[in-house]
C-alpha positions as CSV (number, residue, x, y, z in Angstrom):
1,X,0.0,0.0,0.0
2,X,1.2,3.6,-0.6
3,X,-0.4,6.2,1.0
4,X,0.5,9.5,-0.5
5,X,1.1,12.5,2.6
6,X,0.9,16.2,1.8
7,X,0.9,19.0,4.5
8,X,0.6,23.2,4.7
9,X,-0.5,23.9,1.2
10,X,-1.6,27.0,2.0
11,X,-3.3,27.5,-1.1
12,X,-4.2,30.6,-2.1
13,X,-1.8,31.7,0.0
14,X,1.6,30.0,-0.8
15,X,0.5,28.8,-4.7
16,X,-2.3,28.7,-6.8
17,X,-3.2,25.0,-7.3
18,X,-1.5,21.6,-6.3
19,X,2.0,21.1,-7.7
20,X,1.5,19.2,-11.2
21,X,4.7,17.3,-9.6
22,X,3.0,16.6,-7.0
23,X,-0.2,15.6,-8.5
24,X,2.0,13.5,-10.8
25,X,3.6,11.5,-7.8
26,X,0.6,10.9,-6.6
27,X,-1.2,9.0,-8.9
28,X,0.1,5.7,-7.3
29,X,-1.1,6.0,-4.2
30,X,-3.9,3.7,-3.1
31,X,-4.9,7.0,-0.2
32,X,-3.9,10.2,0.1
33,X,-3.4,12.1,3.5
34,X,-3.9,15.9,4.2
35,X,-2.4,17.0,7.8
36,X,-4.0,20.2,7.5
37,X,-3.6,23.6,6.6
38,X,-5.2,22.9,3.3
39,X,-7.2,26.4,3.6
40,X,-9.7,26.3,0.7
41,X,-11.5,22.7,0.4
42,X,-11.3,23.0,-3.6
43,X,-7.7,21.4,-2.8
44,X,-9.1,18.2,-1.4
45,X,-11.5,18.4,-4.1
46,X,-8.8,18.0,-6.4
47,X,-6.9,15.5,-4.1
48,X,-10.1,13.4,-4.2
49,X,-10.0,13.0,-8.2
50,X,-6.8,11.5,-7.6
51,X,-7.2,9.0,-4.3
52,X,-9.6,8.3,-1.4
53,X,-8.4,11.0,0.8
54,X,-8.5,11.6,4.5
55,X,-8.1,14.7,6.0
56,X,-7.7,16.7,9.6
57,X,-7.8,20.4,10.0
58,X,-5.1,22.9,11.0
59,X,-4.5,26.5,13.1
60,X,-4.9,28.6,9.1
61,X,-7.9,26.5,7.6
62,X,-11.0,28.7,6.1
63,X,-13.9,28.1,8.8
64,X,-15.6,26.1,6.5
65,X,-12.7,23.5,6.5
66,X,-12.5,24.1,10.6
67,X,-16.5,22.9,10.8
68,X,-16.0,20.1,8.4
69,X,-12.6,18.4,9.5
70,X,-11.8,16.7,12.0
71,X,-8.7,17.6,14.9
72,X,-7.3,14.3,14.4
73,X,-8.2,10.7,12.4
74,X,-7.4,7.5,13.7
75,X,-7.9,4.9,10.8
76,X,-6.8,1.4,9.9
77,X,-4.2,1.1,6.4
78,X,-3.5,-2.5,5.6
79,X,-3.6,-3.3,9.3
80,X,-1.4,-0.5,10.6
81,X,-3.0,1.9,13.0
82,X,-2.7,5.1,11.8
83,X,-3.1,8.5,13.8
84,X,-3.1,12.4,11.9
85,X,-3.2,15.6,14.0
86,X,-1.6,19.1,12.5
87,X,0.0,19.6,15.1
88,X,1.0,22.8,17.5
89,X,3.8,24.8,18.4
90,X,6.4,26.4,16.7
91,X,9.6,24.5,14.7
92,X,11.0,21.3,16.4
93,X,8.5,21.3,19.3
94,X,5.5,20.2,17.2
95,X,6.7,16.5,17.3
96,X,7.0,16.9,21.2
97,X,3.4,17.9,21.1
98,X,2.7,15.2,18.8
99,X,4.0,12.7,20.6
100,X,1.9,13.0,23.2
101,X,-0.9,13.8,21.6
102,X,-2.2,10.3,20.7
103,X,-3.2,8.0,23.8
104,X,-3.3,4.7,22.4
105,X,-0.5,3.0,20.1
106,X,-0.1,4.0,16.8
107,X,2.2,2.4,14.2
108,X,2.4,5.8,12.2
109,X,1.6,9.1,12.9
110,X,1.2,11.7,10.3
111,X,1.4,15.6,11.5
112,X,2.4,18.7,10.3
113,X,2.3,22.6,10.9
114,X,6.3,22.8,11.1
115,X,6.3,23.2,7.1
116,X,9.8,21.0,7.8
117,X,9.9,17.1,6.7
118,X,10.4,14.5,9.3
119,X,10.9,11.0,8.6
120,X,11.7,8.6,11.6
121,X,10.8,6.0,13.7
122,X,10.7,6.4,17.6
123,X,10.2,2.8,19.0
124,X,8.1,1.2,17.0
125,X,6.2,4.4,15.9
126,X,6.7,5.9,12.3
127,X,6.7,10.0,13.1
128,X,6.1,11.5,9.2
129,X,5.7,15.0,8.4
130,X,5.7,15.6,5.0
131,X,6.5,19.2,4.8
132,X,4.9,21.6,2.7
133,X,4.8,21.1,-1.3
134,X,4.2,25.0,-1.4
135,X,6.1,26.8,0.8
136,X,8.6,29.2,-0.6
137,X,8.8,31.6,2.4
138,X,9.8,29.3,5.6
139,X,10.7,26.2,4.6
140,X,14.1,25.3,2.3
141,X,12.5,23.0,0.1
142,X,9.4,22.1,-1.3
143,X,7.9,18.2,0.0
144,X,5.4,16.2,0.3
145,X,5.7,12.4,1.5
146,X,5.1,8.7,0.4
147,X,4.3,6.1,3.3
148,X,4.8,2.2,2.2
149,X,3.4,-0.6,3.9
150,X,4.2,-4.1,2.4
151,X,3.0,-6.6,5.4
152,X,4.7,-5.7,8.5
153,X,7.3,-3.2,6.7
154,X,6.4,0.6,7.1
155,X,8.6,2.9,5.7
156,X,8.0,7.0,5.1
157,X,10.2,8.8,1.8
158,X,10.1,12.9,1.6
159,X,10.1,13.7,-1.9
160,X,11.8,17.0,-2.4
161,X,9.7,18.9,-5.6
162,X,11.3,21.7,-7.8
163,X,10.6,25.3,-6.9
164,X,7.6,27.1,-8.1
C-alpha cells in the first residue's frame, strides 16, 4: 500500500493549485493524507480525483474546513494503525506535542504545521511530516511524502519537488 502524505499547502496563500509534480507523484497511491492547513476545500477536491483521501484540520484553515474536518483521524491502512493531527507549536516542538498527543498505540503518525519534513521511527512508531509542497517563504524546500506498507514493513520517503 502507498499512501500518499501532503501538508501546509496554503493555497491561495503560498500557490495557486496543487503542484502538477505533486499531482503527478501521486497518482500511485492507493490513499492520500492531508495534515491540514489545506485552507480552501477546492484542494481536497482535487486530491479526491486522484485517491480516497483523509483529512484533519489545521490553526490557518477557512472556517468552513474548521466545521467540516476533523482535529485528528485514527484509521486502519493494511492493518497499521494510523493517527493524523496538524499539530502545534512552533519548529521542532510540534513533534514533542505530537508525541503526546495520541493515547493509544499508533504504528504511524502523520502531522504537520512545522512546514519541515520528518521521517523517523521512535520505538516502533513511524513519526512522518511531509513538509509543505508550497512553501517558498519558511521552509528550504518544497515536500510532500510517500508512506509504504508491504506486510509488516512501514517505511516513510520525503520527496523534495522543484521550486515554483
Amino acid at each position: 500500500m502507498r499512501i500518499g502524505v501532503i501538508s501546509d499547502t496554503h493555497i491561495p496563500f503560498f500557490a495557486s493549485e496543487i503542484p502538477m509534480e505533486v499531482r503527478e507523484g501521486l497518482l500511485s497511491c492507493d490513499l492520500i493524507v492531508h495534515a491540514g492547513d489545506i485552507v480552501e476545500s477546492a484542494v481536497l477536491d482535487e486530491f479526491r480525483k486522484i485517491a480516497h483521501t483523509n483529512a484533519v484540520k489545521g490553526n490557518m484553515d477557512s472556517d468552513e474546513i474548521k466545521r467540516t474536518l476533523p482535529e485528528s483521524l485514527v484509521f486502519d491502512a493494511n492493518g497499521k494503525k494510523v493517527g493524523v493531527v496538524h499539530g502545534k507549536g512552533s519548529g521542532k516542538t510540534v513533534l514533542s506535542w505530537v508525541k503526546n498527543f495520541f493515547t493509544d498505540k499508533m504504528d504511524i503518525v502523520i502531522f504537520g504545521h512545522s512546514h519541515m519534513p520528518f521521517n523517523e521511527k521512535i520505538g516502533d512508531t513511524l513519526f512522518f511530516n511531509p513538509g509543505s509542497a508550497t512553501d517558498n517563504i519558511f521552509s528550504k524546500k518544497q515536500t510532500y511524502g510517500i508512506i509504504h506498507i508491504e506486510g509488516n514493513d512501514v517505511r516513510g520517503e520525503i520527496v523534495e519537488i522543484s521550486r515554483g
